[in-house]
C-alpha positions as CSV (number, residue, x, y, z in Angstrom):
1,X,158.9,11.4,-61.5
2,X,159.6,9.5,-64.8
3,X,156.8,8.5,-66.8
4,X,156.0,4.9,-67.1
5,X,155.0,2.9,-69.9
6,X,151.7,1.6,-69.8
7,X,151.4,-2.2,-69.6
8,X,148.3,-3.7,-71.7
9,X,147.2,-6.8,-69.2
10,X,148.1,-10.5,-70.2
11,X,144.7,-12.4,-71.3
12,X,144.7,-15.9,-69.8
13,X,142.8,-18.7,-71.2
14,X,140.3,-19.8,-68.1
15,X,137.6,-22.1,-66.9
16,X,135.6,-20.7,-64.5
17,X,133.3,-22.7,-62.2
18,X,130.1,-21.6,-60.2
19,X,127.7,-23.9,-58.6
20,X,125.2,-24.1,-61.4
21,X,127.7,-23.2,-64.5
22,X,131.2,-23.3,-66.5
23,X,132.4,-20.3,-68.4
24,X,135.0,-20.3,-70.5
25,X,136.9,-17.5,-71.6
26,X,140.0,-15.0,-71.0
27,X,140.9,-13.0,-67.7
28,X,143.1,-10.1,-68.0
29,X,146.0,-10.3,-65.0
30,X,147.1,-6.9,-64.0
31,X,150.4,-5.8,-62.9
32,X,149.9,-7.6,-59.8
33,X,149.2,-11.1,-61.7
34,X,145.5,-12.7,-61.8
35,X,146.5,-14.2,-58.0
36,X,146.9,-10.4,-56.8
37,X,143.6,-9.2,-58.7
38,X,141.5,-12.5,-57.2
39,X,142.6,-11.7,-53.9
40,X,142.3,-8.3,-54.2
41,X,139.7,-7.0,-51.2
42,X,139.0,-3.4,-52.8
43,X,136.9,-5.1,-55.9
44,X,134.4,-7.2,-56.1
45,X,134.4,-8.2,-59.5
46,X,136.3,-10.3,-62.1
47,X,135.9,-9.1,-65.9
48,X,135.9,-12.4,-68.8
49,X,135.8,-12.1,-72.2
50,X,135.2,-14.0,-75.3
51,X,132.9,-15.9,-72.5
52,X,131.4,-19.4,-73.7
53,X,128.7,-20.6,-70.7
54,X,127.8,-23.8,-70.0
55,X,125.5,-25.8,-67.6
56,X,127.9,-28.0,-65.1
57,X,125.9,-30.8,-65.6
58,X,126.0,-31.0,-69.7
59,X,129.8,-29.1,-70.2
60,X,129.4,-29.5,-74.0
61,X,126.3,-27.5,-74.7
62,X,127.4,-24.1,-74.9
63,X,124.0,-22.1,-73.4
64,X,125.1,-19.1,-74.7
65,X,128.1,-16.8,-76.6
66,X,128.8,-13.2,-74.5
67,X,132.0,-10.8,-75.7
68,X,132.6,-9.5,-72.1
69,X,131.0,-10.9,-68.8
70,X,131.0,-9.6,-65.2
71,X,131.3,-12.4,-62.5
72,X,131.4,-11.7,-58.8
73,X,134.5,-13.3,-57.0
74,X,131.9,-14.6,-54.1
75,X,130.1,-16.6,-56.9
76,X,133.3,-18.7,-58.2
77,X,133.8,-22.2,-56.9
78,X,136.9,-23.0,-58.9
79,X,138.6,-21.3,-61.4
80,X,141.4,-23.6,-64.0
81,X,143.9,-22.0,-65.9
């Protein structure tokens, strides 16, 4: 079997919605493409980084700054690329 190159994930620039907030920040798409990771049934979880959260209701204060944040795919409402 041939050896493969590894292939670092694309970041995409993303809005992500929950009911009570907005986060802003950078998705890595796999092999499979961010489509094929969010509708992947074997995890649970979506990994963000360079995260900026806001409340929905006031979108331009930024409530807080994280490097890397966890989200669970069950929480999202939408999510804008």
């Amino acid at each position: 079997m041939a050896d493969r190159p590894l292939r670092t994930p694309r970041l995409i620039a993303a809005d992500i919605f929950t009911t009570s907030y907005r986060m802003s920040g950078k998705v890595a798409a796999p092999l499979t493409g961010l489509i094929g990771h969010l509708n992947n049934p074997t995890t649970s979880f979506v990994d963000v980084e360079d995260v900026y959260l806001s409340p929905i209701h006031q979108p331009g204060r930024i409530a807080a700054h994280y490097n890397m944040a966890r989200l669970v795919k069950a929480n999202m409402a939408a999510l804008l690329l």
